[in-house]
Phi, psi and omega in degrees: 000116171281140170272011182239013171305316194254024168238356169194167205193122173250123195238121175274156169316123166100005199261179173269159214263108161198193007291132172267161183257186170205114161292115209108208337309149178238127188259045206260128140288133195250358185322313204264003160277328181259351159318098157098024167264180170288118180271147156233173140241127219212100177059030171107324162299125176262150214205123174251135162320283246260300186316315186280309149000311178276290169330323193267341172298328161268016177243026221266330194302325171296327202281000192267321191284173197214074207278164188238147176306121160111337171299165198221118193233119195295159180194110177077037169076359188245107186291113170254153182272143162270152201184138180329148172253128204225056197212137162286338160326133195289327185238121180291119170227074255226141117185195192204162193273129156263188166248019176176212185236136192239161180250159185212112173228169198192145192229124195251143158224145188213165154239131200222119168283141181225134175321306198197140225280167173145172178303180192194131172306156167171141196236131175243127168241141142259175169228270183265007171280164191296310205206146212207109175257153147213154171206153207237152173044030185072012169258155169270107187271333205214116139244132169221129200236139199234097194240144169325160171082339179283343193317123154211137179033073166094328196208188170229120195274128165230138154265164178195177179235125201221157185255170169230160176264168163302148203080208204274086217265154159258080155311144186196135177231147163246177188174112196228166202189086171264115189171172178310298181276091127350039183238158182206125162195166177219169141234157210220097190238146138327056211274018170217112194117158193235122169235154163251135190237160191218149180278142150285094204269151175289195179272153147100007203216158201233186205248294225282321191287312136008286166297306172322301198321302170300336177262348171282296153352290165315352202238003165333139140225153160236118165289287222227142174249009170219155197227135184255193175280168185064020169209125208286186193269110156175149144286183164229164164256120196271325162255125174343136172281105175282000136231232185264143206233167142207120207236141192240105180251142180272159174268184157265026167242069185013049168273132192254156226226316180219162152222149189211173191211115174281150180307159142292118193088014205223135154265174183141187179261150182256081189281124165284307170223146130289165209266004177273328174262026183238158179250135191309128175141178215266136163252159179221143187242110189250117180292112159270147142246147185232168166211135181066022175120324205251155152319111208252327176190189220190139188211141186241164103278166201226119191203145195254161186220131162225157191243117176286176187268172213264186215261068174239089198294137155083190202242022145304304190275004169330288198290311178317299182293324159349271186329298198280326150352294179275009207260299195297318175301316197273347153319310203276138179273015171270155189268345186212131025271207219258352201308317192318307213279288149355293179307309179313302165314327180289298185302002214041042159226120198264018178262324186276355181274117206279129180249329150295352162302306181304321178299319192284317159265023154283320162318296191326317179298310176309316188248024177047039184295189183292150184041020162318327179306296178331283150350311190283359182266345159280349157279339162273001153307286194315315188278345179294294168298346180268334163315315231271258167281102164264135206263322201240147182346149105012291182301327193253349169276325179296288144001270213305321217258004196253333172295344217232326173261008140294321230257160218225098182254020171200158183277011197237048168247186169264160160139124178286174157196179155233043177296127136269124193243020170282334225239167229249334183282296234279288180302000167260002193259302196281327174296316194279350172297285163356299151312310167278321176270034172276293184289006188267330189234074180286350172222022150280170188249126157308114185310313189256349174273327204051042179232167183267140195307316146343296169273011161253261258302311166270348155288334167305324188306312200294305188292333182295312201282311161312316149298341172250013169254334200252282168002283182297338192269281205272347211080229177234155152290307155237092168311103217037054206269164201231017141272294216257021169302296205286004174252346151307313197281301150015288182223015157290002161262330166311338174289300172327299172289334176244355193302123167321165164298000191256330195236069199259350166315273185321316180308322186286290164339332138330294199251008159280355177284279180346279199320306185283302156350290157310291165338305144344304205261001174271286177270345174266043196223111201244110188073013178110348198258131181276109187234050149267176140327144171223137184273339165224129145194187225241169151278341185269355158290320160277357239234308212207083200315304182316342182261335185288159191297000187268339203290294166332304218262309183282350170288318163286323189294295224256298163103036169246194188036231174215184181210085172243179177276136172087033148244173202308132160283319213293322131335286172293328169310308198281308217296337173264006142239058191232158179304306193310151151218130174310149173297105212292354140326272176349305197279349184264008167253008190261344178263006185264124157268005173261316201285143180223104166307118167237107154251109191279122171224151182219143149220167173097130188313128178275130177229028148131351204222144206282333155271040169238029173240173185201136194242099203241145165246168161213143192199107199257172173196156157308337186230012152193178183219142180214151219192127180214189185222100202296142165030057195273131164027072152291148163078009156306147191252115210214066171351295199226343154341094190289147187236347178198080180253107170318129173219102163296180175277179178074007182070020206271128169229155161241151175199166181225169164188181211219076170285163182275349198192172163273332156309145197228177196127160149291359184236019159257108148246116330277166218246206168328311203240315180236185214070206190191140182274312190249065170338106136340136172253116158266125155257144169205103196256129170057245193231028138223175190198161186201120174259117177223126192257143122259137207269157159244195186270002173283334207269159182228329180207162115300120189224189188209122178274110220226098178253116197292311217292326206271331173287157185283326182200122167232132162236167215221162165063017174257130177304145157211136162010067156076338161254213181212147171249154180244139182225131177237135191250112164231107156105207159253031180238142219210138189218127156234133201236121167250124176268137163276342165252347162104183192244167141224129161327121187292134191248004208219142165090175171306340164231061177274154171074357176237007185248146148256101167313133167231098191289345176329107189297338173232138174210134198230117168258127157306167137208131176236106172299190188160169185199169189294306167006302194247334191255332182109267201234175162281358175250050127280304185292271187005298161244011136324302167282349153264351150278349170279148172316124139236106182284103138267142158187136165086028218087320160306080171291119173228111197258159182262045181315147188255359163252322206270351185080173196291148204213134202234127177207184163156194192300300200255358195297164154267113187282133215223151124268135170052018186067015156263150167297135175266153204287178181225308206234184152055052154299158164293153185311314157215146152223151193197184166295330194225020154187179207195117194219149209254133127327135185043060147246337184100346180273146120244124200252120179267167126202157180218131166045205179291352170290134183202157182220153163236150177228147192232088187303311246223036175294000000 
């Protein structure tokens, strides 16, 4: 790691302008601010005029300074530290997801030399922020406000003409974002001229001494960011600390738990803890440095300790995992969401049901923040079931029913909110909410509609049904998605469970949609980890199988995948007090290890545009599963969209993206990991596959998340035709990935030592899977695959594959196996070894071994 890499910098005409110092990032809500002001609306977002206004008026004294690394500068009542940018990305981006509208701001500083004095060209990109200043010697040279009509490739331009004087200039950029997504970012380029730039160091410190500082820094590792038992919590330092190191693990409420001050001069590994003394759940491990006593710069990990779940395979062990579901959900001691509370009511015990976690979430509901839907189906569980007995106050039924006869369940009621009601999860949340409390309460009259419970019971109905028909015919829009399959599910059992006797039509409707879900999570899924492509999911789902949201729901339905702290109850919680069960056909194809699956699956509705359908493969074996989504939008700009993944046994995955920032969250789409700033054209046959990038200019690399520590055997760096391949063993299962421009191992960040790079603006990775099965040993795949041919030209990638044969791909090629074409588009809704379903008919046809059902969704 050079250490003077992010303290100084020679920037050509057209580059982005850094190393930066960054004041921040600052997060405030802002709800009660934006009350009763003059409003716009921008991409979905509402944004107050008069709030922001106030805001840029306190931020003029910052864009005035001339800050030093470390200085503390108050901002909203809150003091913040300026700190090191400790990152390569062309576009600087911070942000974080709210339940309401928050504000997000973020503060930049560089110092930058120029030969000689006069204007200069310069380009400002945005992307979703709201409002954007630079200032050069404390004048405001920029304000850009990312307003309609401002739109160019993706984001929003100001170009401008600004002068520097000779010598050493002050830069300073804000970059504000009042909204649900909080993000704020920029780039910021020279475009005429060559400058040199510098981090501004506090007092008392040398450039060198500095640089040691950085380079130690650099020399961080984490094998890993979940930790299992018998294996303590700790990093290592690969270059020695020449002063005070001091590393810190944190709880997730910043309680600090261990600390420790590694020697001087001693490299190694650091154990912060063993694993007998931490409790399962998520942490942070933070590296300080100091100089002279104070704190000089700082690095956090976000990093998890789990315990797997224990080993009860098939539907013998069903009604046990039930139990230990709600035993492990009725556990958590946070109060909101509502699950905790659910369980305990499922378990019966209704002495232990936190009745203020319910007031608090009926506020919640109440005050219509973002995903209150979510929420509100476990308060209409709990009311459903209180019909039947009641159990919980007087007081608190009372609570529940003034909520459930508030609430703003459509976009054609009154009322502001900042609820989102768009996305295909989100409208099935508010239709079935609806329908229930229509039925729970049919001749009252509803507080914010003033219509009677009867007719939201039956427009709910009408949209409930309408949704499970465009289900059953086309699929999902997000399509396997491992966030939001188990927030699908919530409350189509609810449907199940609660539809009356008279409407026993919805009820069926109800659970052949749960069957093909379930089915989804039975054959595309290897050991429980759902390892396709996904039209929405997170990085820490894809990142870390025990955390995806899917991972609960197969563990109970199957006794396959895991079951830990800090995912979501709201899936597993209903299905475990719930009448449903998956079809034991399901659980013997989601527990059979013999059998090799080739599946084509297309989902998503079509309205006219070629990209609302997705044409997906999977392709299982007993020792791996590999899975893309063929010839999706490429070179599309794609939030949250998994676009390919390899998944071994033991929980080992590979995926690639083309990220925007370095930064991760929910409120970065797209963040490190998931999504794509530039959407990859994936090809896929069988057991091979090919990803071809092209960057845009927000983008800096294509990489592949490549965890060594976690495989039985890796090599790495062997040359084949003109690119290099990386090969990994988990097991009897075997994976090998060819770069066309070669690789380099990631040296920087939370994943040094687990990613592979490619800076290549086009790049095309192979990957070929394999088994013992089929190849004897791994060095048999090996060197099978470093001895096959691989030809570029024009573009054309033509790999010799040794099992599949020649396989012709690229950005514009026609993708060939053997000299056929390979199919792309217009799959049947699924076809496989075990089931078969026609687009937009609504049959499903299952079988496993002589067992076989047809479901007939669209009843």
């Amino acid at each position: 790691m050079d250490g003077v890499k992010y303290l100084v910098h020679r920037s050509q005409a057209g580059e982005a302008v850094k190393p930066w110092l960054m004041l921040g990032p600052l997060y405030e809500d802002m709800s009660a601010s934006v009350q009763g002001l003059t409003l716009f609306e921008r991409a979905g977002a509402t944004v107050g005029i008069s709030a922001m206004e106030d805001i840029l008026a306190e931020a003029q004294g910052i864009l005035a300074s001339s800050p030093r690394e470390n200085d503390t500068t108050p901002f909203r009542g809150q003091p913040l530290r300026w700190s090191l940018v400790r990152r390569p990305e062309k576009y600087l981006s911070w942000g974080r997801y709210n339940i309401s509208n928050h504000l997000g701001a973020a503060f930049f500083s560089t110092r930058v030399t120029a030969d000689q004095a006069g204007p200069r060209e310069w380009r400002l990109v945005l992307r979703l922020t709201s409002r954007a200043l630079v200032s050069i010697n404390g004048e405001v040279v920029c304000d850009l406000t990312g307003l309609p009509g401002q739109a160019r490739d993706g984001g929003y331009e100001a170009r401008f003409t600004a002068p520097l004087r000779e010598g050493e200039n002050v830069i300073n950029v804000a970059s504000f974002r009042l909204a649900r997504m909080a993000q704020a970012g920029f780039r910021l380029e020279c475009t005429d001229g060559d400058l040199s730039g510098r981090v501004a160091l506090q007092e008392g410190i040398t450039f060198e001494e500095r640089a040691q500082v950085e380079r130690e820094v650099g020399g961080l590792r984490l094998d890993s960011d979940v930790f299992y038992p018998q294996r303590p919590v700790a990093v290592r330092l690969e270059t020695p600390p020449a002063g005070e190191v001091l590393l810190r693990l944190r709880d997730e409420a910043g309680a600090l738990l261990r600390k420790v001050t590694p020697p001087i001069g001693v490299s190694g590994q650091i154990t912060l803890c063993e694993d007998v003394d931490l409790a399962d759940g998520p942490y942070q491990v933070e590296c300080l440095w100091k100089h002279r006593g104070q704190p000089l710069t700082s690095v956090c990990y976000d990093v998890h300790q789990v315990t797997p779940a224990p080993y009860l395979p098939g539907d013998a062990h069903y009604q046990e995992r039930r139990r230990l579901v709600l035993e492990h959900y009725a556990a958590n001691v946070e109060r909101r969401p509502i699950w905790a509370e659910v369980a305990r009511y499922g378990l019966g015990r209704y002495d232990e049901v936190d009745e203020e976690a319910i007031r608090e979430t009926c506020e919640f509901i109440a005050a219509r923040k973002d995903c209150a839907d979510f929420v509100i189906q476990g308060i209409l569980r709990l009311m459903y079931w209180e019909r039947e007995e009641q159990r919980l106050s007087p007081a608190i039924n009372a609570l529940m029913k003034d909520t459930i006869l508030g609430f703003k369940y459509w976009v054609d009621e009154p009322g502001d909110t900042v609820m989102y009601m768009g996305s295909e999860n989100h409208r099935f949340l508010f239709h079935v909410a609806e329908w229930m409390a229509g039925q729970l309460f049919p001749t009252e009259e509803f507080t914010n509609s003033r219509m009677r419970g009867l007719y939201h019971a039956t427009k709910g109905r009408m949209y409930i049904t309408e949704w499970f028909r465009q289900r059953g015919r086309y699929g999902f829009d997000e399509w396997h998605s491992n966030s939001y399959y188990p927030i699908c599910m919530a409350p189509i059992i609810n449907v199940y469970d609660f539809a009356i006797y008279e409407d026993a039509k919805l009820r069926d409707m109800a659970g052949c949609i749960m069957d093909y879900m379930m089915f989804n999570l039975a054959q595309d899924a290897l050991e429980g980890v759902l390892g396709t492509a996904h039209a929405r999911s997170y990085g820490i789902y894809v990142k870390y199988p025990d955390l995806e949201g899917t991972s609960a729901t197969c563990w109970l339905a199957y006794g396959t995948g895991s079951l830990t702290k800090g995912t979501s109850g709201m899936g597993p919680v209903t299905m475990a007090t719930s009448g449903y069960r998956a079809p034991a056909l399901l659980t013997r194809m989601a527990l059979d290890d013999q059998a090799v699956v080739e599946s084509h699956e297309r989902q998503g509705y079509n309205r006219g545009r070629t990209a609302e359908h997705a044409n997906f493969c999977v392709f299982r074996t007993p020792d791996y599963l590999m899975s893309c989504v063929q010839d999706h939008r490429k070179g599309e700009y794609e939030s949250s969209t998994h676009v390919a993944q390899v998944t071994l046994r033991n929980k080992a995955v590979i995926f690639w993206s083309c990220p925007q920032t370095m930064g991760e969250g929910s409120g970065l789409r797209p963040d490190y990991w998931s999504g794509c700033t530039s959407l990859p054209r994936v090809i896929q046959h069988r057991n091979v596959m090919s990803l071809t990038f092209r960057l845009s200019e927000f983008a800096w690399i294509s990489h592949c998340f490549f965890e060594m520590a976690k495989y039985d055997e890796v090599r790495l760096d062997v040359p084949a035709s003109g690119g290099a391949w990386a090969f990994a063993r988990m097991g009897q299962g075997y994976v090998g990935i060819w770069s066309q421009n070669g690789y380099a191992v990631g040296t920087e960040g939370q994943y040094a030592g687990r990613e592979l790079q490619c800076t290549a603006q086009e790049n095309t990775w192979l990957v070929e899977c394999g088994r013992e099965a089929d190849w004897g040993s791994f060095d048999a795949f090996v060197e099978a695959l470093t001895g096959a041919r691989i030809g570029v030209e024009d573009g054309v990638v033509t790999y010799e594959s040794p099992s599949a044969g020649t396989f012709v791909t690229g950005w514009s090629a026609c993708p060939t196996v053997q000299g056929q074409p390979i199919p792309l588009r217009d799959y049947p809704m699924v076809k496989s070894t075990w089931a078969y379903s026609e687009y937009d008919t609504g049959r499903l046809r299952l079988c496993h071994g002589n067992d076989s059902v047809t479901i007939y969704m669209n009843q």
